[in-house]
C-alpha positions in Angstrom: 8.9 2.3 -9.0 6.6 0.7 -11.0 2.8 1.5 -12.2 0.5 -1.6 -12.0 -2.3 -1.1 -14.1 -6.0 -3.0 -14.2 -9.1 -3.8 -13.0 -8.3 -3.4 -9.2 -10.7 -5.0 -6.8 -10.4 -5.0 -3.1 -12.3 -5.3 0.8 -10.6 -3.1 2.9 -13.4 -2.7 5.5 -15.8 -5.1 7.1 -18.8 -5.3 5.1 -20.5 -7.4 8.1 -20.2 -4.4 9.6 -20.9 -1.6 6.9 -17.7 -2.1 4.8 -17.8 -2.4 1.0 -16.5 -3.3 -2.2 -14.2 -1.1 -3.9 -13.4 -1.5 -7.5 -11.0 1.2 -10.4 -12.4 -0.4 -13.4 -8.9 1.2 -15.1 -6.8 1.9 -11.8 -3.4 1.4 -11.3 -1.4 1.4 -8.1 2.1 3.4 -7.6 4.4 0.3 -6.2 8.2 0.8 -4.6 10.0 -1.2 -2.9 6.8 -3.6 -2.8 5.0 -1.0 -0.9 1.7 0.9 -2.4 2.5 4.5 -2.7 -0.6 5.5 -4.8 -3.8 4.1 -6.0 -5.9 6.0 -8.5 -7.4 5.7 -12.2 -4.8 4.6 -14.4 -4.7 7.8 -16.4 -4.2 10.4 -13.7 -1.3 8.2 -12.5 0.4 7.9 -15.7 0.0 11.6 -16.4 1.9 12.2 -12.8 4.3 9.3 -13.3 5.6 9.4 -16.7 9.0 7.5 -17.0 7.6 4.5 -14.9 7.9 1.6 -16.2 4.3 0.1 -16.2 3.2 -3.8 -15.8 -0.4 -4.4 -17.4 -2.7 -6.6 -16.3 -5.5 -5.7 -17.6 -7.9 -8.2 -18.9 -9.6 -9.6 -15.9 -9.5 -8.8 -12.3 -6.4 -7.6 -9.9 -7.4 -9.1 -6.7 -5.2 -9.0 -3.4 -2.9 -12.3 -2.3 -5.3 -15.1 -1.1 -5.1 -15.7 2.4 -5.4 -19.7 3.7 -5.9 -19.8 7.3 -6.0 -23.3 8.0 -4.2 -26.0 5.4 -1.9 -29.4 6.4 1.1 -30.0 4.6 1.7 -33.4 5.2 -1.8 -34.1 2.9 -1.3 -33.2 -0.4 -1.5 -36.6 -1.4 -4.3 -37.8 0.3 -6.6 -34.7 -1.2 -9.9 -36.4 -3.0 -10.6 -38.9 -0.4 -14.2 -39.6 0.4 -16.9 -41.8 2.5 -15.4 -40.8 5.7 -16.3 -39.2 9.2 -13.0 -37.0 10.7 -11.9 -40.1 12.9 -11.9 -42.1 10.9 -11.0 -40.3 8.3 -7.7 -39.0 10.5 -7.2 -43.3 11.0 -7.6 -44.7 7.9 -6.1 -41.9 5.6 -4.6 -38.8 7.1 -2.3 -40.5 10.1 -0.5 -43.2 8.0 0.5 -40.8 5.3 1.5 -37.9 7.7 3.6 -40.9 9.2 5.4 -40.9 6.0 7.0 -37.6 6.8 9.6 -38.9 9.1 11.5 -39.8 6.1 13.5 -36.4 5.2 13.8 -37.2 1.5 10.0 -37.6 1.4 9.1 -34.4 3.4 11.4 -32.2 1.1 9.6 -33.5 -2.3 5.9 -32.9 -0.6 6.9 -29.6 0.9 7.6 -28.5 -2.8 4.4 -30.1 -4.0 2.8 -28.1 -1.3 4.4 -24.9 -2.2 3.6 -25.1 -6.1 0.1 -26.1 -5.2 -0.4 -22.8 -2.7 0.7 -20.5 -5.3 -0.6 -22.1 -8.3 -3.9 -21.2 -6.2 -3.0 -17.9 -5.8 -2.5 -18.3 -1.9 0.0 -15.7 -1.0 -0.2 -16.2 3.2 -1.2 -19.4 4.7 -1.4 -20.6 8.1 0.1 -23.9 8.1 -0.3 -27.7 9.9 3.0 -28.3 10.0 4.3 -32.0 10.4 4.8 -34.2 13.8 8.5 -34.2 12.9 11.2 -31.8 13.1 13.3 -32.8 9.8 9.9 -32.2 7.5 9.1 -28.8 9.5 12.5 -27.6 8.5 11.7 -28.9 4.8 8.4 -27.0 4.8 10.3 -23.8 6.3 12.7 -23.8 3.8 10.6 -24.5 0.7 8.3 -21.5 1.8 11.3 -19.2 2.2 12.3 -19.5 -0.9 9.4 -19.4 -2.8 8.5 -16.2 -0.7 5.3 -17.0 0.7 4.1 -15.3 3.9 3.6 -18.4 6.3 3.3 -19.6 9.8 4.0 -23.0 10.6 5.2 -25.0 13.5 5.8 -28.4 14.6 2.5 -30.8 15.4 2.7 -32.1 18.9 0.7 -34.7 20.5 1.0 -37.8 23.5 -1.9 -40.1 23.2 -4.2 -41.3 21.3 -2.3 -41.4 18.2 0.3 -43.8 15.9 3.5 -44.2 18.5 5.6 -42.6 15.5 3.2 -39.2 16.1 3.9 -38.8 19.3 6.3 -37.1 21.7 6.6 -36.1 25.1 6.3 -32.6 26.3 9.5 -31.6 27.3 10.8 -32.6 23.5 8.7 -30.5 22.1 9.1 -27.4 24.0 13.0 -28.4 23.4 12.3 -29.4 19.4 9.8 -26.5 19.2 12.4 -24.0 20.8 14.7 -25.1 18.4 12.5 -24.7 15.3 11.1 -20.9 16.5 15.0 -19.8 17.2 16.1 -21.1 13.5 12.7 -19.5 11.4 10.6 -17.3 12.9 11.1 -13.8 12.1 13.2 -14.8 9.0 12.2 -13.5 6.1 8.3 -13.8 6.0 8.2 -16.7 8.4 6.7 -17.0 11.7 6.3 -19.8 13.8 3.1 -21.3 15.0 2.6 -23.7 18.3 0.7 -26.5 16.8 -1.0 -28.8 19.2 -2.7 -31.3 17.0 -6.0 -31.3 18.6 -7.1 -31.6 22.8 -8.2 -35.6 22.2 -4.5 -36.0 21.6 -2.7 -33.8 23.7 -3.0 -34.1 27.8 -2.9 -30.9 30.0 1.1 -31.4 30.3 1.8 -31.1 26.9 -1.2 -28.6 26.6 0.7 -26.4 29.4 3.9 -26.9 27.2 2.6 -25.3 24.2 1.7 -22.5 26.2 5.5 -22.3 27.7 6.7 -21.9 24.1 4.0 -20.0 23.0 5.1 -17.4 25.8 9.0 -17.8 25.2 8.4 -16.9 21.2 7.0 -13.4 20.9 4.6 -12.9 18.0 4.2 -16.5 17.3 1.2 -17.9 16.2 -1.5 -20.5 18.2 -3.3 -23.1 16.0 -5.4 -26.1 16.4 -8.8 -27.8 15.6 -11.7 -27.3 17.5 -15.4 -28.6 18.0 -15.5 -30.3 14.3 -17.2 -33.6 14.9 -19.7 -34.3 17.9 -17.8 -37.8 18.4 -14.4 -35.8 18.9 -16.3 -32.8 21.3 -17.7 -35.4 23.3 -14.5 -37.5 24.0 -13.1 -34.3 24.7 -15.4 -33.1 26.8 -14.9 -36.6 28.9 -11.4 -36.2 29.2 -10.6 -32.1 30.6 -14.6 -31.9 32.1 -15.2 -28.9 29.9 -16.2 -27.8 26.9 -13.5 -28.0 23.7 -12.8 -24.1 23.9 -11.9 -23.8 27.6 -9.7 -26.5 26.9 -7.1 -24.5 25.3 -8.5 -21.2 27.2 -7.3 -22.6 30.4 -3.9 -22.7 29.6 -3.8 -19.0 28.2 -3.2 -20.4 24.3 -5.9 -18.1 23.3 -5.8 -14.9 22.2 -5.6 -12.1 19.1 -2.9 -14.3 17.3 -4.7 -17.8 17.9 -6.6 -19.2 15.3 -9.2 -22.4 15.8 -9.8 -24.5 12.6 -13.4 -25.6 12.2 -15.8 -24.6 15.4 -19.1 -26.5 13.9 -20.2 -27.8 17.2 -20.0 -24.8 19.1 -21.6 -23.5 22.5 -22.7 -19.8 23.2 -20.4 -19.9 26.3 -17.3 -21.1 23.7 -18.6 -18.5 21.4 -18.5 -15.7 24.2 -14.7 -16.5 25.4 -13.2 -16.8 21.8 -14.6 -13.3 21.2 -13.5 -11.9 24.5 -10.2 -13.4 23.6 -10.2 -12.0 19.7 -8.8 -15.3 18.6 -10.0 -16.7 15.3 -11.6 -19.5 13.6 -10.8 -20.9 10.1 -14.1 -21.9 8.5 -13.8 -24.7 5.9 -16.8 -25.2 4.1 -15.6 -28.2 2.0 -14.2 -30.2 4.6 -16.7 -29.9 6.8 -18.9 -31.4 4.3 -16.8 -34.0 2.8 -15.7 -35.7 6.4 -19.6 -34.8 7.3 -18.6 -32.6 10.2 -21.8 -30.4 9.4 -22.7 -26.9 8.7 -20.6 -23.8 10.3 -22.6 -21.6 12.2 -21.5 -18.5 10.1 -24.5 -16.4 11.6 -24.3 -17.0 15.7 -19.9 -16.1 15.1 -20.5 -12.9 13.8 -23.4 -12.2 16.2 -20.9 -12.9 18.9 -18.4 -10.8 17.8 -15.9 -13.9 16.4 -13.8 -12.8 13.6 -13.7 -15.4 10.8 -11.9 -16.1 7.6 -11.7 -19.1 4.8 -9.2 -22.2 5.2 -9.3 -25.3 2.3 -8.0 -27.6 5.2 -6.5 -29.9 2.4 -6.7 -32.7 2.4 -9.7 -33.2 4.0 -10.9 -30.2 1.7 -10.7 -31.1 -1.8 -8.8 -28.2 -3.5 -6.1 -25.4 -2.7 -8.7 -22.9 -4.0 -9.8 -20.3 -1.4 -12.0 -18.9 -3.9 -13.2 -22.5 -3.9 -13.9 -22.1 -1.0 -15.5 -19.5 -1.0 -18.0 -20.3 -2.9 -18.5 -23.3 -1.1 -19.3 -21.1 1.9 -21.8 -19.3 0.0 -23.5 -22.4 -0.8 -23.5 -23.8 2.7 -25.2 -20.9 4.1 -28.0 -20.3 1.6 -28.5 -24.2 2.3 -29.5 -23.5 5.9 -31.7 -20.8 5.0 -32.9 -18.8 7.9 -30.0 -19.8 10.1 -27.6 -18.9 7.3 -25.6 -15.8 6.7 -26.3 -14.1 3.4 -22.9 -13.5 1.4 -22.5 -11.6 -1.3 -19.2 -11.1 -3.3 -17.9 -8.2 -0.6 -18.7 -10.7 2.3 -16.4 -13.6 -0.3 -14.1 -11.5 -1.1 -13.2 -10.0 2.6 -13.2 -13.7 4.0 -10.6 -15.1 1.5 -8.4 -11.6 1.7 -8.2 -9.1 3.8 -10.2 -10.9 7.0 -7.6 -13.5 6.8 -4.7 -11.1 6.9 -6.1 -9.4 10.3 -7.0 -12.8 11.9 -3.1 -13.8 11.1 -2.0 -10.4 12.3 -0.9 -8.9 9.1 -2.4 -5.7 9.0 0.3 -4.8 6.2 -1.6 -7.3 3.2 -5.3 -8.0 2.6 -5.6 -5.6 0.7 -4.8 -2.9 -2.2 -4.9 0.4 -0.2 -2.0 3.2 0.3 0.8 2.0 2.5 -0.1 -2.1 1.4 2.5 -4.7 0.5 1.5 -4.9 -2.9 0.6 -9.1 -2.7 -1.9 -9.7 -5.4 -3.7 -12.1 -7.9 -4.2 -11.3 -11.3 -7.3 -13.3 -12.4 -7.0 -13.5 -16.3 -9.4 -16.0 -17.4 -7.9 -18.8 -20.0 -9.4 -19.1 -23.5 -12.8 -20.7 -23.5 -13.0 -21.8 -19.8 -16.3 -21.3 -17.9 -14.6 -18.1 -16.2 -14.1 -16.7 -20.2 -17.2 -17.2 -21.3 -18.5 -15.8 -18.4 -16.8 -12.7 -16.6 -17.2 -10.6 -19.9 -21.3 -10.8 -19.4 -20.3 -9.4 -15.6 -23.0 -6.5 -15.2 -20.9 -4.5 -12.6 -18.0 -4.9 -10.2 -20.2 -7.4 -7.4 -21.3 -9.9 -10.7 -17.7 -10.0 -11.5 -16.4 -10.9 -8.3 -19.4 -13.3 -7.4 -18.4 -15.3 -11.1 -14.5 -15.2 -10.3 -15.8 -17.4 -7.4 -18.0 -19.1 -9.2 -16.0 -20.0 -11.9 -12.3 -19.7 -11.7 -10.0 -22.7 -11.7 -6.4 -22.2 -11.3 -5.7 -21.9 -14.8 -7.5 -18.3 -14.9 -4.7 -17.3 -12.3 -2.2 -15.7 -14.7 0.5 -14.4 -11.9 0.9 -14.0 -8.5 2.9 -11.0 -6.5 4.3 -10.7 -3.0 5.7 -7.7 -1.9 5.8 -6.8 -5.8 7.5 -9.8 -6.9 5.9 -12.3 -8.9 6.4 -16.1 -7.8 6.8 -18.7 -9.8 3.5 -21.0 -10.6 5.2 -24.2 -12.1 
């Protein structure tokens, strides 16, 4: 066993709905077998567990594993783009480098840029937008493995609308996705996730085939875009006669382990069937603003019962930083003032951590109670950045928080732990 000691900060409950911050200023956490057997002040623990050895991270913040909900891996290189709506941004930029991928060689060297970026960020789970081609889905599968992140991923299927190279037909990817599920999901911390790229490019028979291997993988994962620009809702609107939501919802692809990237444009009727169905929606602030998708209704998803965490959506977001993020959302909703929802660092810190986990169906992380996985980031700010000049000033456990999101950059990550291992941040 081993005794983790420092300033511990975590979100276990909802605090839209009552839940709070919980801080041990000089706490430590009993860890075996990268499982949290004890969580008290640091003292007490070492009085009861003497001959422990005991890793110190005090200095900072102990935070839980950052959770990304919605980030592409075939973009890493096209992060920082700008000018753009999401059409054209998809023709211009995202489409001819995700065409890239079909070359193995260059799949395996940006699946490793994509790892080191992830946990450089202190990302510790991630749900994934995987690539269009089999070969670079494997590559990202089995870079993830073995840095020993907690992903799900899955192959990006679409048949119109997009580059002939993008697209496929549904029977091959049932048959390619079958084949990708049956090789990955369930090993180690992988699980697959049936990845239609969007409704505008996928027709109601390759729609329907999702939902075939969505049913013929248990515990797999649903993901895809919805309602992010009005251009995009209204073509798809013209093509299946309904709104964006029911799209999907008509072939049964929603549900608890679904998750809906975006959701700007929304309808109260969408609103009431992705609550009903307890699937979730990745809100990302800074891609929404940068492709000038427009501003997330925050307030009117909680009001209707919609659970909701943080996704960067690189590269169309501008950083691997869900505490970027973060405070990106913050800023967004005290822009729209009365239409805005208020969040403070327990509302910040729940959306990038443990709100994540349940949306992803990982009860076991999010964060650092009894009976956790011990995933965690150890915010340590570097000498003289903004963060260090700062978080010492903090004038309680909410102020520090609120300036970790504020502030931090990844060089104020000093380590990163899944399951009580650290992982490598080269």
């Amino acid at each position: 066993m081993t005794l983790v000691r420092g300033h511990l900060v975590d979100v276990p409950e909802d605090p839209f709905a009552g839940g709070s911050l919980r801080s041990h200023v000089d706490g430590a956490l009993l860890v075996r077998d990268g499982v949290i057997q004890a969580r008290g002040a640091a003292a007490e623990l070492a009085t009861a567990h003497p001959d422990e050895p005991v890793l110190d991270l005090r200095g900072g913040l102990v935070l839980p594993g950052l959770v990304d909900t919605h980030v592409h891996y075939p973009q890493v290189r096209i992060v920082g783009g700008l000018g753009r709506q999401l059409l054209e941004w998809l023709d211009e930029r995202a489409l001819p480098e995700e065409m890239r991928l079909a070359d193995r060689t260059y799949a395996r060297a940006v699946a490793e840029e994509f790892v080191t970026s992830l946990v450089s960020a202190g990302t510790t789970t991630a749900l994934v937008f995987g690539a269009h081609f089999p070969d670079a889905v494997d590559e990202l599968f089995a870079a993830t493995h073995d840095a020993g992140l907690r992903v799900a991923a899955g192959l990006v299927v679409s048949d119109r609308f997009l580059p002939a190279p993008l697209l496929t037909t549904p029977e091959r990817a049932l048959a390619e996705g079958l084949r990708l599920a049956e090789q990955w999901h369930g090993v180690g911390r992988l699980r697959y996730a049936v990845t239609p790229r969007f409704s505008l490019s996928c027709t109601d028979t390759m729609l329907a085939s999702c939902a075939e291997l969505l049913t013929a993988v248990p515990g797999a994962l649903f993901t895809s875009h919805v309602n992010e620009n009005p251009a995009e809702v209204s073509r798809v609107r013209d093509l299946f006669g309904t709104a964006y939501v029911d799209s999907y919802d008509r072939h049964g692809l929603l549900g608890p382990l679904s998750v809906l990237a975006h959701d700007v444009h929304v309808g109260d009727d969408e609103l009431a069937v992705l609550a009903r169905r307890g699937t979730g929606i990745a809100h990302c602030p800074t891609s929404n603003t940068a492709l000038a998708s427009g501003a997330f209704p925050l307030r009117r998803h909680l009001a209707a019962g919609v659970r909701v965490a943080l996704g960067t959506d690189v590269g169309a977001g501008m950083s691997f930083s869900i505490l970027r993020e973060g405070l990106h959302a913050y800023l967004v909703q005290r822009g729209l003032g009365e239409r805005g929802q208020p969040l403070g660092a327990a509302e910040l810190l729940y959306l990038a951590t443990t709100a994540g986990a349940r949306i992803l169906g990982l009860p076991q992380v999010g964060h650092l109670s009894v009976g956790q996985r011990f995933d965690a980031v150890w915010v340590r700010p570097a000498p003289g950045s903004p963060l260090a000049l700062s978080l010492p000033y903090a004038v309680d456990n909410a102020d520090a928080v609120a300036r970790t999101f504020a502030l931090a950059g990844h060089g104020d990550l000093a380590g990163v732990w899944i399951d009580g291992s650290p992982l490598s941040r080269k």
